[in-house]
C-alpha positions as CSV (number, residue, x, y, z in Angstrom):
1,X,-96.8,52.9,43.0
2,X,-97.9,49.3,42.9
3,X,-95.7,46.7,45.3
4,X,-96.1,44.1,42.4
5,X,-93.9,46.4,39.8
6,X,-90.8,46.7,42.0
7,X,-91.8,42.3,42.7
8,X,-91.9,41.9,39.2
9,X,-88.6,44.0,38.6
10,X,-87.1,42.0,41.3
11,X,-87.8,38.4,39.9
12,X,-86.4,39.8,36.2
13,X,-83.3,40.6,37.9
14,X,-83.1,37.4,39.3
15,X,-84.1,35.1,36.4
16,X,-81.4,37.2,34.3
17,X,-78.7,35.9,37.4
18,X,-79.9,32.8,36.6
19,X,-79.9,32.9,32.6
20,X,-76.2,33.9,33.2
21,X,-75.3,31.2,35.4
22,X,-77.0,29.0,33.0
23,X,-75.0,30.5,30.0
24,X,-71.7,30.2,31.7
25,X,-72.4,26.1,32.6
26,X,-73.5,25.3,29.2
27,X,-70.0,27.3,27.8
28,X,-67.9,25.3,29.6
29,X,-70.2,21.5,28.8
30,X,-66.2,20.8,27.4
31,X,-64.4,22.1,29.8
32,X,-62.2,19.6,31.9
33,X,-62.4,19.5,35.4
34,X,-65.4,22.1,34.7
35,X,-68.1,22.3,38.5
36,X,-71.5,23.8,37.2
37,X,-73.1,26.7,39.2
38,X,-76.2,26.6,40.8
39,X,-78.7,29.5,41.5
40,X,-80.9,29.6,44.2
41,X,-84.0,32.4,44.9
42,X,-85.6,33.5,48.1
43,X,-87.9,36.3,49.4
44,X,-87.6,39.3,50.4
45,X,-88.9,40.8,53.4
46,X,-92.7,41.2,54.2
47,X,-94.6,43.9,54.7
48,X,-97.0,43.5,58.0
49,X,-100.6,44.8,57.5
50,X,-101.7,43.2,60.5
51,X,-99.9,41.4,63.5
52,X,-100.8,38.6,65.0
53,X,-102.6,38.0,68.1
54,X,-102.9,35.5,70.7
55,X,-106.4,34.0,72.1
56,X,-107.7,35.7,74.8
57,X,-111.1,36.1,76.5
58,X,-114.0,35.1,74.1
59,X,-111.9,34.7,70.6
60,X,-109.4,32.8,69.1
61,X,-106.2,33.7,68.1
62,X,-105.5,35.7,64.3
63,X,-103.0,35.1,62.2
64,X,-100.6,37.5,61.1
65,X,-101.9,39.5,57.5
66,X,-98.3,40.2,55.3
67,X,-97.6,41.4,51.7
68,X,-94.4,39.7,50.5
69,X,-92.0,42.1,48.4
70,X,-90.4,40.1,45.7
71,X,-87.5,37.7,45.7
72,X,-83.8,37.7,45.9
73,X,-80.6,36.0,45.0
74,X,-80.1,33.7,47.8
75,X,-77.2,31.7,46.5
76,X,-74.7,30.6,43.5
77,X,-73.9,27.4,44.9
78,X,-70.7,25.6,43.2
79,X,-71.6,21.8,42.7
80,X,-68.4,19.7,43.2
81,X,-70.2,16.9,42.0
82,X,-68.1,13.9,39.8
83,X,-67.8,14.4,36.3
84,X,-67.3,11.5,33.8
85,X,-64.4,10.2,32.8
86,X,-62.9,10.0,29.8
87,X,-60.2,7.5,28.6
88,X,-57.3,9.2,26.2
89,X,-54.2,7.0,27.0
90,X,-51.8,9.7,27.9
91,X,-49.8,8.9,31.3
92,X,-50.0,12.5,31.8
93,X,-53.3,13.0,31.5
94,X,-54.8,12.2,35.6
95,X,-58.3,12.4,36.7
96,X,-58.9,12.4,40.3
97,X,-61.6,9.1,41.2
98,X,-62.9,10.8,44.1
99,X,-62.6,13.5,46.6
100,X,-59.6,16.0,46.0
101,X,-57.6,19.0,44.3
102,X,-54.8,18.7,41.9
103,X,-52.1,21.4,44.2
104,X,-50.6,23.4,41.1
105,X,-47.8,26.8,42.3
106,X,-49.0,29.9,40.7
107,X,-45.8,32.1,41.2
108,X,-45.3,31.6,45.4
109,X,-49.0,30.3,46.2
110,X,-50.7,27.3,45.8
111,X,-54.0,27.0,43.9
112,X,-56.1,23.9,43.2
113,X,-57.7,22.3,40.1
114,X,-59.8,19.2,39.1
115,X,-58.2,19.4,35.5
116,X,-56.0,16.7,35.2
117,X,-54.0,17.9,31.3
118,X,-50.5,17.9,32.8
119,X,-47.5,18.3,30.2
120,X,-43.7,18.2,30.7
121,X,-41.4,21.1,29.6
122,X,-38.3,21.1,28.5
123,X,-36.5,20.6,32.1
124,X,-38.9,17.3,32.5
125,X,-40.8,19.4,34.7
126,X,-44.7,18.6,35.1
127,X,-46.8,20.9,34.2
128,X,-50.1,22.6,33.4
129,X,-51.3,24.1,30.1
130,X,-50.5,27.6,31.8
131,X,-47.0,26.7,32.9
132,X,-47.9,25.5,36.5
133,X,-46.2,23.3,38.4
134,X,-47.7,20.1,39.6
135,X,-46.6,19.8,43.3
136,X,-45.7,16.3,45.2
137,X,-46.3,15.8,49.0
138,X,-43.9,17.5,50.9
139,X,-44.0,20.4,48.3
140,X,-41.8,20.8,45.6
141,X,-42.1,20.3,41.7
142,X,-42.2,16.6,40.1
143,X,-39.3,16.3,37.3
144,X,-38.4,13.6,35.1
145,X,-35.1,13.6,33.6
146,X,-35.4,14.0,29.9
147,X,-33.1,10.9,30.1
148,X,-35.4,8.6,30.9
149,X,-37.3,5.7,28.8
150,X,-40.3,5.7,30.0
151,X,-42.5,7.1,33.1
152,X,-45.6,6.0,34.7
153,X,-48.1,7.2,37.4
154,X,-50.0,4.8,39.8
155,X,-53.2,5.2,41.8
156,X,-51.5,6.1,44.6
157,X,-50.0,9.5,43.0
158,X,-46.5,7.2,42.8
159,X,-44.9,9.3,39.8
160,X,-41.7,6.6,38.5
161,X,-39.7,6.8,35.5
162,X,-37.1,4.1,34.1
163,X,-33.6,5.2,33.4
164,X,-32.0,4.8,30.3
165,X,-28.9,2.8,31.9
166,X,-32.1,0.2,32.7
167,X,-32.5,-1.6,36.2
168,X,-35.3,-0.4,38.7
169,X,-37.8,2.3,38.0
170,X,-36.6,5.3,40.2
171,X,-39.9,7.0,42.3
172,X,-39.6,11.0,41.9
173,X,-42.4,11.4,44.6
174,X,-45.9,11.4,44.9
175,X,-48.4,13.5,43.2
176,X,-50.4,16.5,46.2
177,X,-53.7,15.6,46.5
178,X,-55.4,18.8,48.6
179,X,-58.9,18.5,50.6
180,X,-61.6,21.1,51.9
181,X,-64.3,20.5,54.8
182,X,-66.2,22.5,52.6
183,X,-65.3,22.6,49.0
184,X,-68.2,24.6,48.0
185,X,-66.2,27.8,49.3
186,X,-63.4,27.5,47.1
187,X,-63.2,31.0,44.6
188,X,-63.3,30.4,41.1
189,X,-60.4,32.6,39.7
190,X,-61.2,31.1,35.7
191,X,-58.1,29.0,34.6
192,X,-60.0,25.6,36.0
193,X,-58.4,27.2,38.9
194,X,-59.8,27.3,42.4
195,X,-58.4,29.6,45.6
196,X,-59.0,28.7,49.0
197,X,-61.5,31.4,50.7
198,X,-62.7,32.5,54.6
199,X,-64.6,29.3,54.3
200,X,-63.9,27.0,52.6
201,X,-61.8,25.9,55.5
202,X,-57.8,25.4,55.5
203,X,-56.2,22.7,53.0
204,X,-55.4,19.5,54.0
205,X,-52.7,18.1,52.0
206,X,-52.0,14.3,51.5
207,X,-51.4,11.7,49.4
208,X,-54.0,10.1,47.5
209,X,-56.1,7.0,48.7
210,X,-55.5,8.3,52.0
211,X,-57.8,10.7,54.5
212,X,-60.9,10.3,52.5
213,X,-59.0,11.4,49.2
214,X,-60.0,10.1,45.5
215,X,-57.7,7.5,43.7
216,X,-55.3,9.0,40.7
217,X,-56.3,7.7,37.6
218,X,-53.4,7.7,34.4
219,X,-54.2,8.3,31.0
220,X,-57.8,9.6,31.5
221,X,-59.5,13.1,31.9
222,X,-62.3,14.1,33.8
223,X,-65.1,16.2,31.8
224,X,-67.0,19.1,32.5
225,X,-70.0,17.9,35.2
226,X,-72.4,19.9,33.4
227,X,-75.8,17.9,31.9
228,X,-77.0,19.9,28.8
229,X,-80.2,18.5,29.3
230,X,-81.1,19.5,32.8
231,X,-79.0,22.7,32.0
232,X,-81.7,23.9,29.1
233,X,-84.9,22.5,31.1
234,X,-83.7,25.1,33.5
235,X,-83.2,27.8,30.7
236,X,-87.1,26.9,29.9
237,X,-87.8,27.5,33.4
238,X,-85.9,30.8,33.5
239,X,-87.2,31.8,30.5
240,X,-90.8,31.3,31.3
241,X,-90.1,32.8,34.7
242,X,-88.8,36.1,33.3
243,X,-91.9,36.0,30.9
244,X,-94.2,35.6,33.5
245,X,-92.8,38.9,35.5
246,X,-93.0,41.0,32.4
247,X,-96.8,40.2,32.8
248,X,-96.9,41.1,35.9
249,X,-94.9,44.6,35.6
250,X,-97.1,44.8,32.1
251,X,-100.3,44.6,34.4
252,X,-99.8,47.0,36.7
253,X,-99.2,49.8,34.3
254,X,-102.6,48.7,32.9
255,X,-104.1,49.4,36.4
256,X,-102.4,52.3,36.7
257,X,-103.0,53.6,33.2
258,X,-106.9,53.1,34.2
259,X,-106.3,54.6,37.5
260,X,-104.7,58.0,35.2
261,X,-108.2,57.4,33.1
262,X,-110.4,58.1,36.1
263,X,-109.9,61.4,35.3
264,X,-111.7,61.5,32.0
């Protein structure tokens, strides 16, 4: 059989990779805290026809003669990049300005999110949409008694609340901002939820405005990073991609059809 077939069938499997990754960033354009996905191609092996040589008596060196053999995934690269930010005037509503994870305890671990939504339940505990406590530094949940008048959360994570009886606002602690050396390597688990992996490197907990961490903003959200317009340019690019490796699949059996035809 032909070697540009099983190239061809290699690139559609690839530009299909792509065309999900694609799919699954423009799903999300809404989705707070949302990092897009990137796909990245590169080639396979080559076949060697012909080695090179080096010069030697009366002639000049040759080049080496290879056949490359399609391509392959090479990455899905997670883009950590900023989002924008969007005002809503809820004090629980916090987007990170900045480098950092939101440090949320799923059961007995903790897991890491850019989505900022926080709620209180019923014990004045902060939460997330899925029930998740919102952890301080030091570990431990941040509660506001349901006594209170009013609440409020500075730049620098400070979570305070008034009491009723009045007098000074009373600090409950101050809001877990995690870090990565390489963020990149976090696992998506779906949730707006991120897992620490083999390389992403360990966390490194701390308070906000500190150790190269972003500054807590109140009453503001962080959208999706994802740019619909760069994201459907590459669609047109995938699209003509996977159109242009039907032709060469397409082509081959046309050789090989007049190859069958010799026979006539």
């Amino acid at each position: 059989m032909l070697r540009s077939m099983y190239s061809g069938i290699s690139g559609l499997k690839n530009f299909q990779t792509k065309l999900d990754v694609i799919g699954n960033n423009i799903a999300n354009v809404n989705t707070y805290g949302f990092k897009k996905g990137r796909t990245v191609f590169k080639d396979l092996y080559s076949q060697t026809v012909a080695g090179a040589s080096a010069p030697g008596g009366n002639r000049g060196g040759v080049n080496p003669k290879q056949v490359g053999l399609g391509s392959q995934l090479a990455t899905i690269d997670t883009l950590h990049t900023a989002g924008s930010t969007q005002f809503t005037g809820n004090t629980l509503d916090l987007a990170i300005e900045g480098d950092g994870f939101f440090v949320v305890k799923d059961g007995t671990k903790d897991v890491y999110t850019r989505a900022g939504n926080f709620y209180m339940d019923q014990n004045g505990d902060v939460v997330d949409g899925d029930g998740r406590y919102l952890q301080k530094t030091g570990g431990g949940k941040i509660t506001i008694p349901p006594t209170a008048t009013s609440m409020s959360i500075g730049q620098n994570g400070s979570v305070t609340y008034v009491p009723d009886t009045g007098g000074n606002p009373v600090e409950v602690g101050i809001i877990n901002i995690a870090k990565f050396n390489n963020p990149g390597g976090l696992n998506k688990v779906g949730g707006n939820i991120f897992e620490a992996s083999t390389n992403s490197g360990p966390v490194i907990p701390g308070a906000p405005q500190s150790g190269g961490r972003g500054t807590i903003k109140s009453g503001s959200l962080e959208m999706s990073n994802v740019d619909l317009s760069e994201e459907f340019t590459e669609m047109i690019v995938a699209q003509r991609g996977f159109q242009a490796n039907t032709r060469i699949i397409t082509t081959s059996d046309e050789i090989l059809q007049e190859l069958v035809n010799l026979k006539r």
